[in-house]
C-alpha positions in Angstrom: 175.3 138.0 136.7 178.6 136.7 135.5 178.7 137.0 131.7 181.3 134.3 130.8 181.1 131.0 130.3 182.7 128.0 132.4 183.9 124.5 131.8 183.8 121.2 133.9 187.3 120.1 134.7 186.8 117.9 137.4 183.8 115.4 138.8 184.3 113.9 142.3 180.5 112.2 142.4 178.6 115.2 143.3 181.3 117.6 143.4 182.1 119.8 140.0 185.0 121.9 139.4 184.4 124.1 137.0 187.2 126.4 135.2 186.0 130.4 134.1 188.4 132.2 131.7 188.6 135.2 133.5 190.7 136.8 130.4 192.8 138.7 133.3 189.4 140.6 134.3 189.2 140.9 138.5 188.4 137.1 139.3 185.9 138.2 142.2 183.7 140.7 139.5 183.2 137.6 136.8 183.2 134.6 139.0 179.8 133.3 139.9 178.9 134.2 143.8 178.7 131.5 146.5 175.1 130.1 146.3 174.9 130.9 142.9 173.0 128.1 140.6 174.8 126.6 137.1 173.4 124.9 134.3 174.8 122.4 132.5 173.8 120.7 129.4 174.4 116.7 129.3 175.1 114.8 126.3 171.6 113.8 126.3 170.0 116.7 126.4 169.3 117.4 130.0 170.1 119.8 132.2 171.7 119.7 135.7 171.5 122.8 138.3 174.4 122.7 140.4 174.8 125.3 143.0 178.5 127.2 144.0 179.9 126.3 147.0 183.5 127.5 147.3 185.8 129.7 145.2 189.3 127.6 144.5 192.2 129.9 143.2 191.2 132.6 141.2 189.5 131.0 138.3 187.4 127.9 139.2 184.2 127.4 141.3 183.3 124.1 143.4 179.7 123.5 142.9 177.8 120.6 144.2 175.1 119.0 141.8 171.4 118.4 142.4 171.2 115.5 140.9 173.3 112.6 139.6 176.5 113.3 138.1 176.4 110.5 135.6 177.1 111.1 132.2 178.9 113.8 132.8 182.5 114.9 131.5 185.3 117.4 131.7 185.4 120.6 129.2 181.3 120.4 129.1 180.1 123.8 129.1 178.4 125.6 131.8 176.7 128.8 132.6 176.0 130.9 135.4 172.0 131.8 135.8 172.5 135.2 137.8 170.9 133.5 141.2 170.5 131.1 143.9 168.3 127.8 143.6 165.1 128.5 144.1 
């Protein structure tokens, strides 16, 4: 399970960039794995499961969401679960 936290820097409807600080670790050990589910928090309290779809450069993820993207917004914080949707 990847131990860092990421951010949200872009929303394309259901598609989510999202931006992991690697801190110059090995991008492939602390990125979260293809399939993996995300959480995010949104400003009103709920939370939206997103799932990894692609690895872009070496420090952000495309995920697509679950549910609606609205309400969302870049730099909100999101963390990796450790595995897939189930």
């Amino acid at each position: 399970m990847s131990q860092i936290t990421g951010r949200i820097s872009q929303i394309i409807g259901p598609v989510i960039d999202v931006f992991f600080d690697t801190k110059g670790l090995d991008a492939e050990k602390v990125l979260p794995k293809i399939n993996e589910a995300l959480t995010v928090k949104r400003p009103d309290g709920r939370v939206l499961v997103m799932e990894v779809k692609q690895h872009i450069g070496e420090d952000t993820v495309r995920c697509v969401a679950m549910d609606s993207t609205d309400g969302l917004q870049r730099d909100l914080e999101v963390t990796p679960t450790g595995s897939p949707i189930v």
